[in-house]
N, C-alpha and C positions, 0 to 999 in steps of 0.2 A: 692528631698531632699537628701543630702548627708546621709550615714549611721552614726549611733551613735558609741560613742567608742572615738573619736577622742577628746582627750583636748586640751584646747587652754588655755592659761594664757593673761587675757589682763589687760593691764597697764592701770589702770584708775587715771587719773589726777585730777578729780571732773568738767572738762570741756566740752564743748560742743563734739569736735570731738573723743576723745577716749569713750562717752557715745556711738554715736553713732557707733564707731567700734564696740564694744560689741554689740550694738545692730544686725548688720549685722551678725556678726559670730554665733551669735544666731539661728538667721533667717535661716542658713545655714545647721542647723541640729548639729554646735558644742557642745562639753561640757566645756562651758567658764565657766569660773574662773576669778570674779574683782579682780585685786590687786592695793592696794594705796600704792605710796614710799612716806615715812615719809625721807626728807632728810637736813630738815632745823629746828632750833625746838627756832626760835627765835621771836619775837613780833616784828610787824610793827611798826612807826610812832605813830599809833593810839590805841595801846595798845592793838591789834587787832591779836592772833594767826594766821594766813592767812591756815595752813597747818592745823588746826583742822577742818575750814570751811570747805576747800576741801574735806578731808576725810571724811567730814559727806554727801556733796554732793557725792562724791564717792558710799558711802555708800546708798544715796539714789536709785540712779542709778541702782545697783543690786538688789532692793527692785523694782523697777518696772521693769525690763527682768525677777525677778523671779533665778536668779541665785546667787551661793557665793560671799562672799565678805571676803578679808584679806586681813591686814595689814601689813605690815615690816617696820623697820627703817633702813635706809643706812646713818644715821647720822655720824656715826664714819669714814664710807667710803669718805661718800662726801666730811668730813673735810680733810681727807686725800689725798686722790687722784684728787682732783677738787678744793677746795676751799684754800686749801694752794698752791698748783698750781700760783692758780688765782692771792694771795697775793705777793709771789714772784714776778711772770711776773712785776705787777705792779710798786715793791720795783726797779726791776731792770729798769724802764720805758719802759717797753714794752706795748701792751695791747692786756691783752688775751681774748680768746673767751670761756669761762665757758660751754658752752650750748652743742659743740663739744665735752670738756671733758669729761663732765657728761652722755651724752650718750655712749661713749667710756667705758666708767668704772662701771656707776652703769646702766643707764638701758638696755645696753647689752652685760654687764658682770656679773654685782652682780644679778640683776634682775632675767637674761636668767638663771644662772647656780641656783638660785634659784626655778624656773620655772618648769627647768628639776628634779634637784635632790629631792627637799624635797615633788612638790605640782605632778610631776608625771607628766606634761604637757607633750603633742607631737610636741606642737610649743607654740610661745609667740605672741601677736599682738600690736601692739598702733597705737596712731590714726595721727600718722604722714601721710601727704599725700606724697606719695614715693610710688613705685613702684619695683619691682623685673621680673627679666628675668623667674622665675618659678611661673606655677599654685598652687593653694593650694593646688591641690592633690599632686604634688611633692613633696611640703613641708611635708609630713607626709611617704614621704619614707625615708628623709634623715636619716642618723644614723650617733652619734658622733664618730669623728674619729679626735684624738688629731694629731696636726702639729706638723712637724721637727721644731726648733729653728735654728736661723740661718740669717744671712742678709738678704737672700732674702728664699722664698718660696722656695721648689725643682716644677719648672715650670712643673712637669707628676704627682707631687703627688697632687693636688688639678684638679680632670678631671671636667668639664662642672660645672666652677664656677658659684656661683648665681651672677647677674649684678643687681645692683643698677641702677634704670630708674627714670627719674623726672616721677612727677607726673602730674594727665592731668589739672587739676588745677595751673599754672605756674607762678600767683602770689603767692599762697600759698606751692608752691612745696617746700617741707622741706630737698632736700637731699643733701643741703650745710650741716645740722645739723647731718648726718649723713656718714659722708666722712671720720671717721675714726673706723666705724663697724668693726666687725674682720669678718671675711667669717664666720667661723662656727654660729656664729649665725643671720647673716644672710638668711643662710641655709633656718634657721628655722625659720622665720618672717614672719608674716603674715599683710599684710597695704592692712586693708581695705577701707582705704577712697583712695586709690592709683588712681580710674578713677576717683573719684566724683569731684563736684567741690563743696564751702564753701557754693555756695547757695543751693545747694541739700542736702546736710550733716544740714541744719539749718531746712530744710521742713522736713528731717525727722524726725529731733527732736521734731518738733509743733506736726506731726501727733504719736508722739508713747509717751506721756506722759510724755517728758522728758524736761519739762517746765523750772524745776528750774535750769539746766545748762546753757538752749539756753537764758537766760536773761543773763550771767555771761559777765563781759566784758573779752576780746582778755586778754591772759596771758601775762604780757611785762616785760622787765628786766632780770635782772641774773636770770640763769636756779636755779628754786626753791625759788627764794629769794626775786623775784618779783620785783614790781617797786617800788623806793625809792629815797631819795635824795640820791645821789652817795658819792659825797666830803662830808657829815656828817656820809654815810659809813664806807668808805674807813679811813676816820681819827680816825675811832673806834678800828682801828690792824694795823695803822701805821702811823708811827710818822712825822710830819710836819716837811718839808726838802724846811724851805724858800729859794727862788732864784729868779730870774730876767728875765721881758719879754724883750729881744734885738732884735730890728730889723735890718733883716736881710740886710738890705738895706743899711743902715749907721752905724752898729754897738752902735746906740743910747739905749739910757735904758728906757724901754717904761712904766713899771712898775714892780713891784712885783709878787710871788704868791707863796703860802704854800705848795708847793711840786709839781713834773713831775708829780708823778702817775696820779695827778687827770688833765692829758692833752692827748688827742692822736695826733697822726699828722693828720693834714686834719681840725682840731676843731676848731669853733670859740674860742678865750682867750679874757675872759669878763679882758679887762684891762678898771681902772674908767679913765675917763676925755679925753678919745677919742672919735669926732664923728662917725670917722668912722670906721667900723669889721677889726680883724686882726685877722687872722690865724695861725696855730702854724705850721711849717714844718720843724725845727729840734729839736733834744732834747742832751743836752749837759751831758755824764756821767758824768765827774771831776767836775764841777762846781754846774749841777744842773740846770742850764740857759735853759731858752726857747726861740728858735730863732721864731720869726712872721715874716707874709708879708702883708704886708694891701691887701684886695680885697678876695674875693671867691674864685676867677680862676685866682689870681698869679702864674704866672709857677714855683716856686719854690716851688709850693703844687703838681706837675705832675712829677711821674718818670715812666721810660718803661723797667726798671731791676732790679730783687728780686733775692735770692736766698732762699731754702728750707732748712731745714733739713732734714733727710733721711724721703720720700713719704712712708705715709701708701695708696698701690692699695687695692683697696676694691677686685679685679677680679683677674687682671693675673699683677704678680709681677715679672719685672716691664713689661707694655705692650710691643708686641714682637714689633713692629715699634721702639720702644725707647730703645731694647737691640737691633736689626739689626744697625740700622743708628745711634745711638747714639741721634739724634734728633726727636722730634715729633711733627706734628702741630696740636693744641686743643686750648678749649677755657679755660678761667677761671675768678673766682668772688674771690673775699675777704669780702666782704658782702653778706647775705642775697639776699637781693634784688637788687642787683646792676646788672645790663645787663652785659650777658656772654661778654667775652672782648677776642679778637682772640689775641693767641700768640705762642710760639717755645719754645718747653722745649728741656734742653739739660741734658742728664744722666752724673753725678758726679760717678767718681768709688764704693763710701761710700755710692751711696745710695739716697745724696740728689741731686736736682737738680736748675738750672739755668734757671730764666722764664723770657723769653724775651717778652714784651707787643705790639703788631701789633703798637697799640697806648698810648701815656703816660696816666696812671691812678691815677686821681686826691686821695691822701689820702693812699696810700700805708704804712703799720704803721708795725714791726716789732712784734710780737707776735701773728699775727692774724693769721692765717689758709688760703692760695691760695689751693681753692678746683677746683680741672680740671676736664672737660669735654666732651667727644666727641659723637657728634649729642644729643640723650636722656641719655645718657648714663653717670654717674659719675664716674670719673675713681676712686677719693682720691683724697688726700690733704696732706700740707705737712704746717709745721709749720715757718713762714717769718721769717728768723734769720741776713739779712741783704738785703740792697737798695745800687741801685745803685745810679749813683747820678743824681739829677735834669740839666735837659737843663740851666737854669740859673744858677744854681753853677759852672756849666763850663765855661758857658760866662765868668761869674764875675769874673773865676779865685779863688773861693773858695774850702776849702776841700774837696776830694775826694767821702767823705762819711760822715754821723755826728758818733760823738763817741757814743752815742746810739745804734748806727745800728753794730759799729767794737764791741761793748763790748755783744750784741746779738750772732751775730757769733762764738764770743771764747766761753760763755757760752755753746755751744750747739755743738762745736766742740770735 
C-alpha cells in the first residue's frame, strides 16, 4: 500500500474510464479528489442538459469509492480559448480539432493549475489511456518550476523530461488528444488506465459497483458538446456563405451548398441528383466554391506534403536529430485512429516544419493537427497551415496549391 498524504485530483467526466481511474488511484492508498468540468452549459436536440447528467453521474461515482466530489465551471474559458477557436477555423474553412484544444487549455491548464493552487493536489489524473516515461512515485517529487518564454525551450533547463508513451491499449490510445500538453504538467499526471486495456477497465467497473457509467455509451463529437447534428450547429454562430460544388475534372457545376465550413477535404459532399459519391478536395477562399472528384480514392483526395506551424514537443524542443541534421525520420496521424504513416520532417528556422509523407495521405485538411511519433513515443504536434499539391493537380496542370491552403499559411505566418 502506498503511504497516505499524497493528493491526487481526478478529472471525472461522469464516464466509464476516468470512473475507473478514480477507482485505481484509490486502490493505491491515494487521497483522491473527484472533480467534474462544467464546460458547456447548453441543451441538446432533445431538450436534454447532457452536462447535468454527467455531473450527477460524476457525482455518483464518488458516492461509491467513498471519496470528494467538486465542481467547476470552465464555461467562460472554453468559450474563450477553444470554442471561438473552433468558430474561426471554420469561418476561415479550415477544420479544427476542438478535443486537442481543450485539453491544451482547460484540462491541463485551467484544471491542473486549479488542482495545485486552490484543492492542494500533488498531481491531477484522468482517464485517458496514455502513458508517461515516470512512475507515480516520481510524480509526487516533481516541484513547479515556471519556464523561460522564448521560441524554443533553453535545451539544459528542462533536465529528464517526462515523455509522452502510447498507451498499451492501441485502439484506444488517446495520445493524439494530448500532443499539445505543456511539460509541466505533464510532470504531474497521473494515467491510470495507461496499461489496461477498454476490456479490463469495463470488468472493473461490473465488479466495483460502478454500473451506472459502464452502461453509458462511448462519448463522441466536439470535446464537451457531444454528438449532434453538425450543419444545424454550426449555422447557429455562422452565417450561410452559399457556393458551388465544381468538379474538379471539367470545371462543371455539380450543385450548391450553404457554406465551406460545413465541408472538410477528404468528405463525401451530399450533392442531390448524383448516383454516384463525390468527394470534396479543394476549397476555394475568394469564391467560397468547393472543388469534388467522384470516387473515394480519386488521387486528387492524396497528398505527401504539409507544412506546420511552429511544433509544440511535448519532451525535448525541438528533438536533438532535428536540430543536428535539420531533418528527422518519424511517423505521423492527422486522425485519431488513422495508421501511424512513415515520413521526413524538415526544421523551419521559426519553428514550424515541412512533413514530407513516405506515402500520399488520403484527406490531408488544413487546421487539423499532424501529431508525430517515434517508436512509443509522441514527440507533439503541430497545426496543418498549408498542402502541398496533389499528384493529379500536377498532371492536370492545375494550381499549385488551393487558396484555402495559401490563406491558412498567411493566417498563421
Amino acid at each position: 500500500m502506498v503511504r497516505t498524504g499524497r493528493r491526487v485530483a481526478c478529472a471525472l467526466s461522469g464516464g466509464v474510464d476516468s470512473a475507473v481511474a478514480a477507482l485505481l488511484l484509490s486502490r493505491r492508498g491515494y487521497q483522491v479528489t473527484g472533480v467534474f468540468m462544467k464546460n458547456w452549459d447548453s441543451l441538446d436536440e432533445h431538450g436534454v442538459c447532457s452536462a447535468d447528467r454527467d455531473c450527477e453521474d460524476a457525482y455518483k461515482v464518488c458516492k461509491v469509492l467513498d471519496i470528494p466530489f467538486h465542481q467547476v465551471s470552465y464555461v467562460k474559458e472554453y468559450w474563450n480559448q477553444v470554442f471561438s477557436d473552433f468558430l474561426s477555423e471554420y469561418e476561415k474553412g479550415r477544420t479544427p480539432n476542438p478535443d486537442i484544444v481543450c485539453n491544451k487549455h482547460i484540462k491541463f491548464h485551467s484544471f491542473f493549475h486549479y488542482a495545485m493552487d486552490s484543492l492542494g493536489a500533488d498531481a491531477i489524473a484522468t482517464g485517458h489511456y496514455a502513458r508517461t516515461s515516470q512512475e507515480d512515485e516520481e510524480v509526487f517529487l516533481q516541484k513547479y518550476q515556471k519556464r523561460p518564454e522564448g521560441l524554443f525551450r533553453d535545451r539544459f533547463e528542462v533536465r529528464n523530461a517526462v515523455r509522452l508513451l502510447q498507451g498499451a491499449d492501441r485502439v484506444k490510445d488517446q495520445t493524439f488528444f494530448l500532443s499539445q500538453v505543456s511539460q509541466d504538467a505533464l510532470r504531474r499526471t497521473i494515467f491510470p488506465l495507461g496499461s489496461l486495456t477498454k476490456t479490463f477497465v469495463k470488468k472493473l467497473a461490473a465488479e466495483n459497483g460502478l454500473h451506472h457509467v459502464l452502461q453509458k455509451k462511448e462519448s463522441m463529437g466536439i470535446c464537451f458538446i457531444g454528438k449532434r447534428n453538425f450543419e444545424s450547429f454550426i449555422l447557429e454562430y455562422l452565417q450561410p456563405r452559399p457556393g458551388k460544388f465544381i468538379s474538379i475534372e471539367d470545371g462543371s457545376v455539380l450543385g450548391t451548398h450553404k457554406g465551406w465550413f460545413l465541408f472538410t477535404l477528404g468528405q463525401r459532399a451530399k450533392i442531390g441528383g448524383l448516383k454516384d459519391p463525390w468527394f470534396v478536395v479543394e476549397k476555394d477562399a475568394l469564391t467560397g466554391d468547393i472543388f469534388v472528384a467522384p470516387g473515394r480514392d480519386h488521387p486528387a483526395l492524396y497528398r505527401d506534403l504539409l507544412r506546420t506551424n511552429r511544433v509544440h514537443w511535448l519532451a525535448e524542443e525541438p528533438p536533438a536529430p532535428l536540430v543536428r541534421d535539420k531533418m528527422m525520420e518519424c511517423n505521423f496521424r492527422i486522425r485519431h485512429q488513422m495508421a501511424l504513416a512513415p515520413c521526413v520532417l524538415t526544421l523551419n528556422q521559426d519553428g514550424t516544419v515541412w512533413v514530407t509523407s513516405v506515402k500520399p495521405v488520403r484527406g490531408l485538411t488544413p487546421g487539423q493537427f499532424a501529431v508525430f511519433y517515434k517508436g512509443d513515443e509522441c514527440l507533439g504536434s503541430g497545426k496543418i497551415v498549408r498542402l502541398g499539391p496533389s499528384a493529379y493537380t500536377l498532371q492536370r496542370g492545375k494550381r499549385a496549391a488551393p487558396p484555402a491552403t495559401r490563406e491558412a499559411e498567411d493566417a498563421e505566418s
